[in-house]
C-alpha positions in Angstrom: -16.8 -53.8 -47.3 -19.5 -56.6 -48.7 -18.7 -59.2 -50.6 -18.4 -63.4 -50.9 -14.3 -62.3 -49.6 -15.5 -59.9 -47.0 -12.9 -60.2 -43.8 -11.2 -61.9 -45.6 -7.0 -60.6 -45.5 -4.7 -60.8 -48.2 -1.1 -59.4 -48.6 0.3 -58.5 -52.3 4.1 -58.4 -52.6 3.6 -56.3 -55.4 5.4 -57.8 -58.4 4.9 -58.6 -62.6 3.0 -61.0 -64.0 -0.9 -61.7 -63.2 -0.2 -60.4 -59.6 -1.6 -56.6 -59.5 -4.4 -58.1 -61.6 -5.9 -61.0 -59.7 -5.5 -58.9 -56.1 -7.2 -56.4 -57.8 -10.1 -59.2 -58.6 -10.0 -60.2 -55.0 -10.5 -56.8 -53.4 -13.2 -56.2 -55.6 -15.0 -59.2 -54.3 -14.5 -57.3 -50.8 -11.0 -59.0 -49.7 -8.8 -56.6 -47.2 -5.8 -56.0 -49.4 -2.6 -54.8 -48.6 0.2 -54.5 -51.2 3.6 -54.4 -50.6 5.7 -52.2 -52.9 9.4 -52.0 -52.4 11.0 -49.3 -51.7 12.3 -46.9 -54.0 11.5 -49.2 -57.0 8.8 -48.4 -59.6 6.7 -51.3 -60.5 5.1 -50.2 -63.5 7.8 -48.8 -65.4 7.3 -44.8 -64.5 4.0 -42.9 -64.2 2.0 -42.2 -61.1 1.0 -45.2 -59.2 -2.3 -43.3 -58.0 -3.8 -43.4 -60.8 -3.1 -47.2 -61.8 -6.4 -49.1 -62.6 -4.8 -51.8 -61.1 -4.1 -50.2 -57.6 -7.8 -49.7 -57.5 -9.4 -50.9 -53.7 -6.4 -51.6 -51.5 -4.0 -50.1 -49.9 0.1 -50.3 -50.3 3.0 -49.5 -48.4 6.7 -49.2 -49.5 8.8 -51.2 -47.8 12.6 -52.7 -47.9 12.0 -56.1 -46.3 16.0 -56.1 -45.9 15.9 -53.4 -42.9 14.8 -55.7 -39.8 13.2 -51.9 -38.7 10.9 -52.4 -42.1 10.2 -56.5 -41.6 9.1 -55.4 -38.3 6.4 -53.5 -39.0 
């Protein structure tokens, strides 16, 4: 990726407010990105989180940061 953010690493604990929005900023500008949805809870409030604009250029994982297993990885 290119970019004034390239190598630069960011982590998303995906949540509401201006969150999805200004990571989505930031990976655009060529920030490494990696959002972290919980598990079994839908953030947007139903519909297919593929094809969220905001999702655009990072990647997520769904995790329950209660299981030590999960905060592990």
């Amino acid at each position: 990726m290119s970019g004034p953010l390239a190598g630069v690493r960011i982590v998303e604990f995906a949540g509401l407010g201006p969150t999805p929005f200004a990571c989505m900023m930031l990976a655009d500008m060529g920030a490494e990105v990696l959002r972290i949805d919980r598990l079994g809870v839908d953030n947007f409030g139903g519909g297919d989180e593929r094809h969220n604009y905001l999702n655009r250029s990072r990647a997520s994982i769904a995790l329950d940061l209660k299981d030590p297993a999960d905060v592990a990885l």
